[in-house]
C-alpha angles and dihedrals in degrees: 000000000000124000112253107255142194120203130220113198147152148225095238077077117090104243104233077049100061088040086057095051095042085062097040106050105082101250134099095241100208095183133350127215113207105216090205146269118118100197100127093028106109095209127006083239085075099107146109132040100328092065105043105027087237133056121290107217113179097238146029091243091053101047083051099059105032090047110025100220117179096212136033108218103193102208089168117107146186126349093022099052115014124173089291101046088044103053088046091052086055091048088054090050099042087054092053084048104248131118113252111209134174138174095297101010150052135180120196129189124276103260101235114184121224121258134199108217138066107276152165144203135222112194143175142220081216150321126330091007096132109265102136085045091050087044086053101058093040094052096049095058091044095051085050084076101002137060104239142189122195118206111195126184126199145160095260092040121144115276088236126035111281122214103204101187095166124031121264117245119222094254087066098043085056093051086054094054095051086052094068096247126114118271106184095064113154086231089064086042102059087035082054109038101030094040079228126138107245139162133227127231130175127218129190121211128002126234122220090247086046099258111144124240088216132353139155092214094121094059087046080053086056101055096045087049083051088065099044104225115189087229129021124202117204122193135217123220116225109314091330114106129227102257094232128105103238133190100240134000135212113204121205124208132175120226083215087069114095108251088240090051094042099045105015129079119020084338094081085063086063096052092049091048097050133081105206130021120210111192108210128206091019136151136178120286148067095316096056086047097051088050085050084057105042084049100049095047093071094039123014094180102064133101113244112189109187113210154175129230122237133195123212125181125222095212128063103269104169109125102007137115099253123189114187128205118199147142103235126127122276090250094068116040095087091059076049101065095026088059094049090055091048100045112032103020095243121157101226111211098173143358123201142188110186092097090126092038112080107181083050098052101045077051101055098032094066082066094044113108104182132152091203119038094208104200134191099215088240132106116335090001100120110011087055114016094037096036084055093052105053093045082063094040085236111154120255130211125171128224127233115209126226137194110218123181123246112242113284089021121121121273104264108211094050085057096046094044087045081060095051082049097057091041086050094044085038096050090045090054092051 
């Protein structure tokens, strides 16, 4: 039996063309949606099923919903959808669940496994764009009325599923590193940091839709359903998504992205599969507004909360050399260490950015006289920065991150606890 299919197709074909292939590829076409061009159409009145052997709807949505198909076959071409238009075209079917597919390529939708509990996803356009930062603060106003599990997957995971019930010191997090694992995984960060249970998951390769190559996440999944939390977070890496079908997804994104980057090609799909946006990074200007309107372009409905992002140690730093180690973008690590001087009276000495540049750091930090090593838990952050400091015997505090809204935005934590709401109310219904 052939698979259901809708067409997209164009009028730079020649009509009796696009009817041939419609009977030859081996799908039952239900409906076809012409994306435009009409330069081999003899009249504009040269629509509909006569023409094409198969119904002409006006758009892709509506073709989805009036005819059911299980797969969208784009049979269009260059000028009408080139690489953008059809990317954004995929980002647009994915999100509607079905595979896109063309002459040389197919995308398919991330498979996201069901899950029976409330949760919630925290998700990212890319790397270091502040999604742990972003979990964190989401887990700890939820915890405040809610019992709550974080899952969070990386690169340098555990290679089975880890249950952290009590946050790690830094001793330990140092024995760790010596031994050779990976000491700066989101899951110890969010234990650490949130004073939340969580437990840690590894993934291997990113699609372009976010969909991982390999990952242990569902028997993470496992472990946090074993406990029975009344919420469970679940956290992207990098761009890849947590393959879970959650209830509700938050979608980071940084200002310093290019817009293109940010809202174009299979990110687009993450915008129209999410229910709330925080920009990250962000400060007023053309940039941010360009962002606003890239964003909004492709849904109008959703919330966009444009933020900075804060550093607070957890250690007294007034008065005292400072030297801080993160992996934010250039752009920012002057605010950083502005901010640090303003708010908490250090004496900032240094800001880096080379966490997650190794080469770079050992470089810089042989220049570095601080009296207090400040460190994001990412990358390098123990195995190098901590390890430096206590060679010298110099004294370590680590940062928590916070997202904090630009003035006339939104309040932030209303709108992320609104979101654990609706997963909680969705997940009931279900």
């Amino acid at each position: 039996m052939k698979t259901a299919a809708l067409a997209l197709i164009d009028g730079e074909h020649y009509p009796p063309v696009v009817r041939d292939a419609l009977k030859a590829l081996p799908y039952e076409f239900v409906c076809c949606v012409n994306m435009g061009g009409g330069e081999k159409l003899r009249s504009p009145a040269e629509t509909g099923e006569k023409l094409y052997g198969v119904p002409l709807v006006a758009s892709i949505e509506q073709g989805i919903e009036a005819y059911s198909p299980e797969i969208v076959v784009d049979l269009s071409d260059e000028p009408v959808l080139g690489p953008r238009e059809r990317l954004a075209a995929a980002s647009m079917v994915l999100a509607l669940g079905l595979p896109y597919t063309g002459a040389d390529f197919r995308f398919d939708p991330p498979a996201l496994e069901p899950f029976g509990l409330p949760s919630l996803s925290v998700i990212g356009t890319g790397k270091r764009v502040g999604k742990t930062a972003l979990a964190i603060q989401l887990a700890r106003a939820c915890a405040r009325k809610l019992d709550v599990v974080v899952v969070a997957m990386g690169r340098g995971g555990p290679p089975e599923p880890e249950l952290r019930e009590t946050p790690p010191s830094v001793e330990e997090l140092l024995e760790l590193a010596r031994a050779g694992q990976h000491a700066a995984s989101d899951y110890l960060e969010d234990a650490l940091l949130g004073e939340i249970v969580s437990v840690g998951a590894r993934r291997c390769g990113g699609g372009l839709a976010g969909a991982v190559g390999y990952s242990n996440v569902a028997q993470a999944a496992e472990l946090a359903l074993e406990r029975q939390p009344e919420l469970v977070i679940f956290e992207g890496s990098g761009a890849a998504l947590p393959p879970i079908a959650s209830d509700r997804r938050v979608l980071v994104v940084s200002a310093h992205q290019d817009v293109e980057l940010a809202c174009g090609y299979l990110n687009a799909y993450r915008i129209l599969i999410s229910d709330l946006v925080v920009l990250s990074f962000a400060e007023p200007g053309e940039r941010l507004e360009q962002l606003r309107r890239a964003i909004a372009a492709l849904r109008p409905d959703l919330q966009l909360i444009a933020t900075s992002m804060r550093p607070r140690p957890l250690v007294p730093v007034a008065g005292k050399k400072v030297a801080l180690f993160t992996t934010a973008p250039k752009e920012a690590l002057r605010p950083l260490g502005e901010l640090l001087e303003r708010t908490y009276g250090a004496e900032v000495v240094h800001v880096s950015g080379n966490l997650a540049r190794r080469r770079e750091l050992a470089e810089e930090l042989v220049q570095i006289e601080a009296e207090v090593f400040l460190v994001e838990l990412k990358a390098a952050a123990v195995d190098v920065v901590i390890e430096e400091a206590m060679r010298r015997g110099c004294e370590v505090g680590l940062v928590d991150n916070e997202l904090v809204p630009l003035e006339g935005e939104a309040e932030l934590e209303p709108a992320l606890l609104e979101l654990a709401q609706q997963a909680r109310a969705k997940a009931t219904v279900a």
